[in-house]
N, C-alpha and C positions, 0 to 999 in steps of 0.2 A: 178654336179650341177653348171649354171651357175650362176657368181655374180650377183647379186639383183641392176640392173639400177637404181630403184627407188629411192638408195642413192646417185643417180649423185645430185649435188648441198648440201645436206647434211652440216650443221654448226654443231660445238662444239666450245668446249672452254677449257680451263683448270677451275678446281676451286679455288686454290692459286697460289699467286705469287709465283716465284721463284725470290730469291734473291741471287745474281754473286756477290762472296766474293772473294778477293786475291787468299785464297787456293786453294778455286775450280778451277781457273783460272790456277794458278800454275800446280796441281793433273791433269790438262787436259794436257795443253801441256807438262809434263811429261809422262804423258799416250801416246801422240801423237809422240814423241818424237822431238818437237820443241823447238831449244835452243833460241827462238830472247828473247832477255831479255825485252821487253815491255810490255811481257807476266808475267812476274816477278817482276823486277823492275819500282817503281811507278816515279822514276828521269829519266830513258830512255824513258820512255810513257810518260812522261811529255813534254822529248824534242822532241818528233814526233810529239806536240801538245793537244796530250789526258790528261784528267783529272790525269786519276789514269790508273793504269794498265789496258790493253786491252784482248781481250780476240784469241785465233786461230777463224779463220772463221767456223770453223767445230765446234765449241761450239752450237753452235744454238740447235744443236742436241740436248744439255742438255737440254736447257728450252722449247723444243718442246716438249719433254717428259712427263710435266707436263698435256699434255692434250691426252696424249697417251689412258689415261680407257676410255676419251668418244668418243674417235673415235669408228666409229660403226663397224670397220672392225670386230672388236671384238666378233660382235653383230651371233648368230648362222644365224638370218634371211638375213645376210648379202650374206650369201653360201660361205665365204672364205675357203678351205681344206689346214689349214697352215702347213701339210708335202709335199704340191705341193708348195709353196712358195720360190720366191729368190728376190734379193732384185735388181731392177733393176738401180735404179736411184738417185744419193741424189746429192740437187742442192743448194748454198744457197747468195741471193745477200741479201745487209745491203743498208741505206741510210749512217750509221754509226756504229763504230764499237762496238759489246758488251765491257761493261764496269764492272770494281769492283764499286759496288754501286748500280747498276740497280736494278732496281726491275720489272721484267719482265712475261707478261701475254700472254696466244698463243689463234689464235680463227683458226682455221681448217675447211677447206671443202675441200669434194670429188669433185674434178674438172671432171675427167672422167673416163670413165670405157669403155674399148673399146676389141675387139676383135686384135688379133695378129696372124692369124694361129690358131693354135691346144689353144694358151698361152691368157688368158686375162691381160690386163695391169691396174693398177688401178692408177691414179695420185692424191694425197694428196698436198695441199697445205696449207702449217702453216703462219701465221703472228704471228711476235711476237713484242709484243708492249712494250714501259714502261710505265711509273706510270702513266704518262700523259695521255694515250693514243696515242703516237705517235708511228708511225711504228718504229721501229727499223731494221727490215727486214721478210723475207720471207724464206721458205727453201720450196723446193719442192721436193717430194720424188714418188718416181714411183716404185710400186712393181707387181712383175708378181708371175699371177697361172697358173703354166705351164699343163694347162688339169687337167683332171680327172684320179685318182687312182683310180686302181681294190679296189671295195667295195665301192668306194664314201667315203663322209668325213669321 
């Protein structure tokens, strides 16, 4: 079954904020295994000029998440067969950097849906905002369906 074009352009959103606390920030880049202490300590982040502690770049991922159930990839009428699935691509620029404090919201669309060979490729693009509405940044994620399984989804 191939993917359903007619979610190229495709908006969601998350429905809560997500709010970036010290620990979270800590719990990631411990997960990550990143020791810069700015990620930690709020007097080292201070002196590289940020408020409070900052977050790794790859955090983004946490608060993208937040809008992860209304993406439609989800959706059956999508035609995604997620044991054909691999994750192609995760991309992420900031205007600046996540922070402890933030309080942050994502709005997502399906930018493209395009063929590869045998593989279709789907590009996802998240914004993730603060309270303000201001961008904060973007993550772009590209996931492939590598064909069709014997029996279909």
């Amino acid at each position: 079954m191939a993917i359903n074009r007619d979610y190229i352009g495709f908006e969601f959103s998350s429905d809560e904020a997500y709010e970036v606390t010290r620990g979270k920030i800590r719990e990631f880049a411990d997960a990550v295994g990143d020791p810069n202490p700015a990620y930690r300590d709020r007097a080292a982040a201070r002196a590289l000029g940020h408020p409070d502690v900052i977050a790794p770049p790859t955090f983004g991922i946490v608060a993208t998440g937040a809008a992860s159930e209304k993406n439609p990839i989800l959706r059956p009428d999508f035609g995604l067969n997620y044991r054909m699935v691999v994750h192609g691509e995760q991309k992420f620029s900031y205007r600046r950097p996540i922070r402890a404090g933030d309080v942050l919201s994502t709005r997502g669309r399906i930018v493209e849906i395009r063929d590869a060979g045998r593989n279709e490729l789907i590009r996802i693009e998240t914004d993730i905002v603060d309270v303000d509405g201001d961008l904060v940044g973007t993550a772009v994620n590209t996931i492939i369906s590598r064909g069709t399984a014997e029996g279909g989804q």
